[in-house]
N, C-alpha and C positions, 0 to 999 in steps of 0.2 A: 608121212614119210617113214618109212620101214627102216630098219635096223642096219640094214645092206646099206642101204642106200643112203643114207646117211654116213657113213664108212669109206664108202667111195666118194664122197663130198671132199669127206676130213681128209681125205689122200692125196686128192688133188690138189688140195687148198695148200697142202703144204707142200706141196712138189713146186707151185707156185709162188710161195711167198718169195723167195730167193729175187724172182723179175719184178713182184711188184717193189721190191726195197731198192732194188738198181735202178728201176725207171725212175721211180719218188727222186732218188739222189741226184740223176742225171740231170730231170727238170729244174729242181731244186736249186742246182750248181748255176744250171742256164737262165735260169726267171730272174733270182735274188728271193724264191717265194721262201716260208720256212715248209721242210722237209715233213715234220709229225702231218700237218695240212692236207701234203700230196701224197702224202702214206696214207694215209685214210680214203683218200680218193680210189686211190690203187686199189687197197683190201678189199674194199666193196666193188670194184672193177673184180676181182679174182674171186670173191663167193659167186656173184652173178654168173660168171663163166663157169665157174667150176658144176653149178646147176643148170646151166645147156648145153654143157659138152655133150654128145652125140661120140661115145666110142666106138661106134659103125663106120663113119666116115673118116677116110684113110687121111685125118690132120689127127698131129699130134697135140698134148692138150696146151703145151709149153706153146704155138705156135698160134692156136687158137686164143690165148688166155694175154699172149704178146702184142695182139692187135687192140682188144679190150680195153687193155689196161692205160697203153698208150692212149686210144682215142677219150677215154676218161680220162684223163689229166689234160690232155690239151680241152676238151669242152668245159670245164673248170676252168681255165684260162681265157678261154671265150667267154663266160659269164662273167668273171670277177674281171677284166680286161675295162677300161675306161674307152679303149680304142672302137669305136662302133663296129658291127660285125662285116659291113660294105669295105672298110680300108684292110681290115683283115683276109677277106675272102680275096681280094685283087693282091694284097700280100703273099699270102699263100698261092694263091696261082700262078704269080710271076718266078715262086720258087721251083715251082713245076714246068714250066715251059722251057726253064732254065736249065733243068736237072735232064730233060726230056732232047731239047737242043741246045748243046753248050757251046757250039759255033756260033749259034745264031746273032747276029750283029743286032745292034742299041737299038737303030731303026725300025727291025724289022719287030725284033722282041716287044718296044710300043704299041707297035699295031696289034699286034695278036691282042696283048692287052687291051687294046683301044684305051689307052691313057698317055698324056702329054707327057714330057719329061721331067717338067714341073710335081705332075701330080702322082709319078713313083717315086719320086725324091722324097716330094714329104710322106706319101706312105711309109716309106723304108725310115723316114725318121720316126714318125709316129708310133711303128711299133719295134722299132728296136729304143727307143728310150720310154714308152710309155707301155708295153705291151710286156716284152721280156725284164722291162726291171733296171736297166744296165745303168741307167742314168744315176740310180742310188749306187752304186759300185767303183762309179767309173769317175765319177764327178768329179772327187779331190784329182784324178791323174788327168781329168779334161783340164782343168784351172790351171794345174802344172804346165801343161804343153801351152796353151792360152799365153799364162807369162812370159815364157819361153821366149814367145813368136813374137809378143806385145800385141796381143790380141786379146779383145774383153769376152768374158763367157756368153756364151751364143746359144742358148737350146732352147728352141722355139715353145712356147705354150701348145698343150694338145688343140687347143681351139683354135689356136692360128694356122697349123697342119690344116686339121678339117676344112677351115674355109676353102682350100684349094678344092675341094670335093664338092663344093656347095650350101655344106651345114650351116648354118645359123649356131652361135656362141650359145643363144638364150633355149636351144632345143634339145629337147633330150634326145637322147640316141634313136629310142625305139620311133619317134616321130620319122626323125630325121630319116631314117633305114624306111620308113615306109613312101614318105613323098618322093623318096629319090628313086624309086623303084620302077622300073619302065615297061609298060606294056608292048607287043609288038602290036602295029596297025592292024594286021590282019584277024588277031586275035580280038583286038578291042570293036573291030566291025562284025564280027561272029557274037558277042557277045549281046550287042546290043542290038540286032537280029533276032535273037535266039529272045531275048526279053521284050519286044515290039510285039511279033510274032505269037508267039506262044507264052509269055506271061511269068517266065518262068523266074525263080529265085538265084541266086549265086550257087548256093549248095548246087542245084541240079545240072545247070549249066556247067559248071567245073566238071562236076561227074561224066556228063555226055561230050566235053569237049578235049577232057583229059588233060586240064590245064591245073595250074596250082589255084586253091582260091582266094588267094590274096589277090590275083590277078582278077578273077573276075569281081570281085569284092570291089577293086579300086574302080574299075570302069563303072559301075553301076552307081558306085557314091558319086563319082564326078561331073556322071550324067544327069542326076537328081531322082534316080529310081529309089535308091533306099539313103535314109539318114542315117 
């Protein structure tokens, strides 16, 4: 790295430090995480960008460097999260469907989801008391209002959540994320086709059928093609 270029690093980096210290704070505020944590996530969210910015392309680097940043603190939250990444992903997307259609009636919004009302419930519990934090925050003012009502404190175990999903207590996550994972038919008959046929491995078949290879991975274990 040349002397320039290194310069215009340093330049950026500090044109941006300002977003990654607001973002840190903002998450921070909203998780219950500590701040030094998600500042660290941030900074190396803002060197990384500041060494692909592309000043040819009509984004500014504040705007390039504000996506970064953001989606590195929330993937840090998806790692360090207890919540499996299945109730989070139907989380996250019920916020979007929402955001996208905010008429949209309970019924209908379910369906899109394809989930019971059961099992957004406990997702929305799961990761607003297990995921953002709130439940170390919030606890002594739940107990207070509990009193109140004469009500006893109620906040489910994360594994009682999960069962509505199907999880097993004694499973880890990453088990659990992969058995619940579903093939479409059509694909899993392509698959085992393409492996009868022509003999072929996961790797190749994913490649010529453009699917993910977890996918075809799972149809072939299930089949007894590979251990």
């Amino acid at each position: 790295m040349d002397r320039n270029e290194r310069r215009r690093i340093e330049k950026l980096i500090s044109e941006g430090r300002s977003i990654a210290a607001r973002l840190a704070k903002i998450y921070a505020e909203a998780s219950g995480l500590k701040f030094d944590d998600l500042h660290t996530f941030a900074i190396e969210a803002l060197v990384l960008s500041a060494r692909k910015y592309d000043a040819t392309k009509d984004v500014k680097f504040t705007t390039f460097a504000y996506r970064r940043i953001k989606g590195c603190i929330v993937n840090s939250f998806r790692k360090s999260s207890p919540v499996p990444h299945r109730i989070q992903n139907f989380y996250w997307r019920g916020l979007s469907i929402r955001k996208r259609f905010p008429k949209l009636l309970h019924e209908e919004f379910l369906q899109k989801l394809e989930l019971t009302n059961e099992q957004w419930k406990n997702c929305w519990l799961a990761m607003k008391y297990y995921y953002f934090g709130f439940h170390r925050r919030t606890q002594s003012l739940y107990m207070d209002e509990c009193q109140k009502q004469k009500r006893s404190l109620a906040i489910p175990e994360l594994w009682q959540l999960m069962e509505c999903f199907g999880f097993d207590k004694d499973m880890n996550h990453r088990k659990a994320g992969r058995k619940y994972q579903e093939v479409a038919p059509e694909i899993r008959t392509k698959v085992i086709e393409l492996r009868q046929v022509k003999g072929w491995g996961y790797t190749r078949i994913q490649k010529h059928l453009n699917i993910k290879r977890w996918e075809a991975e799972k149809v072939l274990r299930e089949e007894g093609f590979i251990k």
